[in-house]
C-alpha positions as CSV (number, residue, x, y, z in Angstrom):
1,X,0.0,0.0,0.0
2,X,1.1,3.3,-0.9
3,X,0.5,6.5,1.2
4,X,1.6,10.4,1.1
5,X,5.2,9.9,1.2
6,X,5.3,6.1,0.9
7,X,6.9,3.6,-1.3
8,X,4.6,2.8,-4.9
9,X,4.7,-1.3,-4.9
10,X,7.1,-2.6,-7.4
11,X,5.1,-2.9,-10.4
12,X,4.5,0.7,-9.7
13,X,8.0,2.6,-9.3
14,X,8.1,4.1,-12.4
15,X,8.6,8.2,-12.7
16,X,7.0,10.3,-12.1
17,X,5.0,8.5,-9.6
18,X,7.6,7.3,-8.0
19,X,9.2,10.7,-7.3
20,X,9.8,12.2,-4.2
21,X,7.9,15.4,-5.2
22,X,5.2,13.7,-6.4
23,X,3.7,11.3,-3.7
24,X,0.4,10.4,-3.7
25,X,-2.1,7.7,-3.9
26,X,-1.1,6.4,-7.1
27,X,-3.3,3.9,-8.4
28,X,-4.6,3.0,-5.0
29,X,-7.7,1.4,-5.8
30,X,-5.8,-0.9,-8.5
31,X,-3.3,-1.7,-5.9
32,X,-5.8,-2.6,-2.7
33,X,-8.6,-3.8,-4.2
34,X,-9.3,-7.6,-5.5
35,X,-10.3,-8.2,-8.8
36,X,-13.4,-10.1,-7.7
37,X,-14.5,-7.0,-5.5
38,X,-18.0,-6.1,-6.6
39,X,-17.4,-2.2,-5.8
40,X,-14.0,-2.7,-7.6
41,X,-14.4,0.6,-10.1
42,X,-13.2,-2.0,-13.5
43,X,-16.0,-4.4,-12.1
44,X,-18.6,-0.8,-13.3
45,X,-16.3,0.5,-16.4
46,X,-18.3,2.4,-18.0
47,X,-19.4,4.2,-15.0
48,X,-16.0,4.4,-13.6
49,X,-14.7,5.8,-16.7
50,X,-17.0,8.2,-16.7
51,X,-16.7,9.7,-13.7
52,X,-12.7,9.8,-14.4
53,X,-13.6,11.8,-17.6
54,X,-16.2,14.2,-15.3
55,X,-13.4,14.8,-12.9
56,X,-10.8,15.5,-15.4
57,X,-13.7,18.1,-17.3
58,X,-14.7,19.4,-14.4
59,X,-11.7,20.3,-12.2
60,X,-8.4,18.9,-13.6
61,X,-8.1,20.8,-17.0
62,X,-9.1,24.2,-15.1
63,X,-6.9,23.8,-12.1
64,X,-3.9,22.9,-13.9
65,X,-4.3,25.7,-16.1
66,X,-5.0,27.6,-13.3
67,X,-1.2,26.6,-11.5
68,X,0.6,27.3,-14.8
69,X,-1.2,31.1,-14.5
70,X,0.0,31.7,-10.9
71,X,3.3,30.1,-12.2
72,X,3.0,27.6,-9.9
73,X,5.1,24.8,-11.8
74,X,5.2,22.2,-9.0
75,X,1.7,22.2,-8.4
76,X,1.0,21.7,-11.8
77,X,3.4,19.5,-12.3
78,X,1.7,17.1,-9.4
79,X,-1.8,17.4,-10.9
80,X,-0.8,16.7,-14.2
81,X,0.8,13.5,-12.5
82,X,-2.8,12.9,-10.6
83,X,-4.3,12.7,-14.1
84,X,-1.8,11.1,-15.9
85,X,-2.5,8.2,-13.3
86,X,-6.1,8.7,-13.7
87,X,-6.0,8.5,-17.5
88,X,-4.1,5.3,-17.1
89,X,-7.0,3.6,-14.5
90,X,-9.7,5.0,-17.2
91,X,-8.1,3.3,-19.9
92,X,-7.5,-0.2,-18.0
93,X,-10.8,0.1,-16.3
94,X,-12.5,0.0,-19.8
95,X,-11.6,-2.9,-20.3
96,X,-13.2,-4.3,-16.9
97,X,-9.5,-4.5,-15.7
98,X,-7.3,-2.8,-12.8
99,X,-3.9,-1.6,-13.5
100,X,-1.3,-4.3,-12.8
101,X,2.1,-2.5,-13.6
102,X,3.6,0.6,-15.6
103,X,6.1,-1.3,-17.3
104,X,5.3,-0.7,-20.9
105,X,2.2,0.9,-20.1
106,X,2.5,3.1,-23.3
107,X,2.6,0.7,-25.5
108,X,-0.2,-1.7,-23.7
109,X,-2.4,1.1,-23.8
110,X,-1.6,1.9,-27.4
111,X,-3.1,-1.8,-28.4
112,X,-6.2,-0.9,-27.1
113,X,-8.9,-1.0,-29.5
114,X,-10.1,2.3,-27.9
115,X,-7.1,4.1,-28.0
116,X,-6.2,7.7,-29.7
117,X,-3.8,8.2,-32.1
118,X,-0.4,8.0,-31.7
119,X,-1.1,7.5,-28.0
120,X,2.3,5.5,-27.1
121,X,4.3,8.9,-28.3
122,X,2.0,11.2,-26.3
123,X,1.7,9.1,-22.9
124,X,6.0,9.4,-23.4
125,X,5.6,13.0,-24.0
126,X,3.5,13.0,-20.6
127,X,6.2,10.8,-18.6
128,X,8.6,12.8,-19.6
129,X,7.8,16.5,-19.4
130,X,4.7,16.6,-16.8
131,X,6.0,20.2,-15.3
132,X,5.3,21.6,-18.9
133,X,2.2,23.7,-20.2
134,X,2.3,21.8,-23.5
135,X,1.7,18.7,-21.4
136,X,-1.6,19.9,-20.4
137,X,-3.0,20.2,-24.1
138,X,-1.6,16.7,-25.1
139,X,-3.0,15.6,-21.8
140,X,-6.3,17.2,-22.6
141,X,-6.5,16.2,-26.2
142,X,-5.5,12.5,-25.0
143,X,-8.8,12.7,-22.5
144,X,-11.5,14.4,-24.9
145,X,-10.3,12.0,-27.7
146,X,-10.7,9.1,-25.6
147,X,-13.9,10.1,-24.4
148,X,-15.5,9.5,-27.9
149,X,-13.7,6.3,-28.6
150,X,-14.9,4.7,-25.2
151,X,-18.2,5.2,-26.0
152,X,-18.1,4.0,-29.3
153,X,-16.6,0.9,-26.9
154,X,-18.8,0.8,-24.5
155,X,-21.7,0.7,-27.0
156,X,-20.6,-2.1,-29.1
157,X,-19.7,-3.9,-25.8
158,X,-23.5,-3.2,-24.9
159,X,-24.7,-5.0,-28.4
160,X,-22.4,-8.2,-27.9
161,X,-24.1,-9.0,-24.7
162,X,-27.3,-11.2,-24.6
């Protein structure tokens, strides 16, 4: 279990979650919960995606544009962290699945039938410059693009089911 300050498991110490400056609750839910756990948010995807998106649309785009105004680089860099790791769950959780590892999590994602274009370069860009302004349009365009392709998703998922 990770905690404000505490070691990320394993499969999890990858930057820049695993940074000093950026501890959080990192993939919590993925990292406590069972897979068989009814209130598990992959065992609801499509709700649990949704609310990722609504939290993202709601607060994350304005409050880490917000920190870049004040020229407060840190706390931007940490929320565009926060929703990087978000992003990540949303993507998994489509799938009915909780995140396992980052290792290569750019290029798992980027298999995803649901996934954006070019989304292995752009999660890289994201890893790698997350104190950046650019990073909040590419982080943006990465969530409002995935938005319409989940529900595409979720609606054939809804037809293949008796």
């Amino acid at each position: 279990m990770q905690s404000k300050g505490g070691a990320l498991p394993a499969p999890f110490q990858r930057n820049p979650f695993a940074e000093k400056e950026n501890s959080g609750d990192w993939f919590i839910e993925d990292i406590l919960k069972k897979s068989e756990d009814p209130s598990a948010p992959w065992n609801k995807p499509e709700t649990a995606v949704k609310e990722v998106y609504g939290e993202w649309r709601e607060k994350g785009r304005q409050d880490i544009g917000e920190a870049f105004r004040m020229k407060k680089r840190e706390k931007a860099k940490s929320l565009i962290v926060y929703y990087l790791s978000r992003y990540i769950q949303a993507m998994f959780w489509a799938e009915g699945e909780p995140v396992r590892s980052l290792e290569g999590v750019e290029r798992i994602l980027a298999g995803k039938t649901y996934a954006p274009v070019n989304l292995e370069e752009r999660l890289e860009h994201v890893f790698r410059n997350p104190g950046h302004h650019l990073t909040l349009a590419v982080l943006d365009q990465l969530f409002e693009e995935s938005l319409k392709k989940w529900s595409v998703y979720f609606i054939k998922e809804a037809r293949r089911k008796p």
